[in-house]
C-alpha positions as CSV (number, residue, x, y, z in Angstrom):
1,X,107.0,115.0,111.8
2,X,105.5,113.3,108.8
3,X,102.4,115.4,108.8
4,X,104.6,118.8,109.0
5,X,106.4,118.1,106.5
6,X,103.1,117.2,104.5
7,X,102.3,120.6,104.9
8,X,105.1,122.3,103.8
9,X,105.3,120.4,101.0
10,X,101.5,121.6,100.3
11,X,102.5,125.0,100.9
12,X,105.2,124.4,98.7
13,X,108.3,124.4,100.1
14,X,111.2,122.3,98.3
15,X,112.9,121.2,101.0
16,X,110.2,119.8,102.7
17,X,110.0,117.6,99.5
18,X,113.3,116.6,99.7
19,X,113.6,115.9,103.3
20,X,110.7,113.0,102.3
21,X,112.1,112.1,99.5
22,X,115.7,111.6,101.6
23,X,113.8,110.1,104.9
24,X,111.8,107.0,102.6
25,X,113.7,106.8,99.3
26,X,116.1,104.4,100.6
27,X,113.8,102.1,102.3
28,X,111.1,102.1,99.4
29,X,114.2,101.0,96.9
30,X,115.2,98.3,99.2
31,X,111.0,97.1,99.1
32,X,111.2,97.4,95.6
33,X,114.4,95.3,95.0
34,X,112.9,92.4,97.3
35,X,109.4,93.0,95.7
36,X,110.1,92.8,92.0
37,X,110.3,89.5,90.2
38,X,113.0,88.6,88.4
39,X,110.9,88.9,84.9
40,X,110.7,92.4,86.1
41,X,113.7,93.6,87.5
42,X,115.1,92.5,84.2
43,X,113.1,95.8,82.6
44,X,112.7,97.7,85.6
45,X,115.5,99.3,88.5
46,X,114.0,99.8,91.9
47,X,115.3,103.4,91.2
48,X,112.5,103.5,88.6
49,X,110.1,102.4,90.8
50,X,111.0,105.0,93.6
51,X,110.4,107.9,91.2
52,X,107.2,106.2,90.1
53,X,106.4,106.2,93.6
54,X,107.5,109.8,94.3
55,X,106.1,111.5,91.3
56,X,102.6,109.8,92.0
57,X,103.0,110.4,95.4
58,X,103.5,114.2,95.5
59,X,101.2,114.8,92.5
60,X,98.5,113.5,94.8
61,X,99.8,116.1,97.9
62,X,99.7,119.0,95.4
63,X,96.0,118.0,94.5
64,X,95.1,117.6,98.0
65,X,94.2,113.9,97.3
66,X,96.7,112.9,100.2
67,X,97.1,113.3,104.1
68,X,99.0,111.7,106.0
69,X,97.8,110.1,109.2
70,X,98.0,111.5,112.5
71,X,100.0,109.5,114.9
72,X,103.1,106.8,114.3
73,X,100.9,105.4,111.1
């Protein structure tokens, strides 16, 4: 689940990270290509918006900042 992987992660455990990273990259890049104006996308690849997203994401799990919601949320 989500919130066991969470916890890995916390405990830190690499491939907990990167079984998140491979479970929502795709889908986030895909939000972010149909997101992003075309002003935008000119300057910035949904790829850089998936790290943007990562790194701010799993900064926040490290500082305990984050937990992830019990349940199909």
């Amino acid at each position: 689940t989500d919130h066991s992987l969470l916890k890995r992660v916390q405990a830190g455990e690499p491939a907990a990270a990167d079984e998140l990273y491979r479970r929502y990259a795709d889908h986030l890049r895909a939000l972010a290509a149909r997101q992003t104006s075309a002003a935008l996308a000119s300057r910035v690849d949904p790829d850089d918006i998936v790290q943007s997203v990562f790194r701010t994401f799993f900064r926040r799990v490290n500082t305990d900042r984050y937990q992830v919601p019990r349940g199909d949320d």
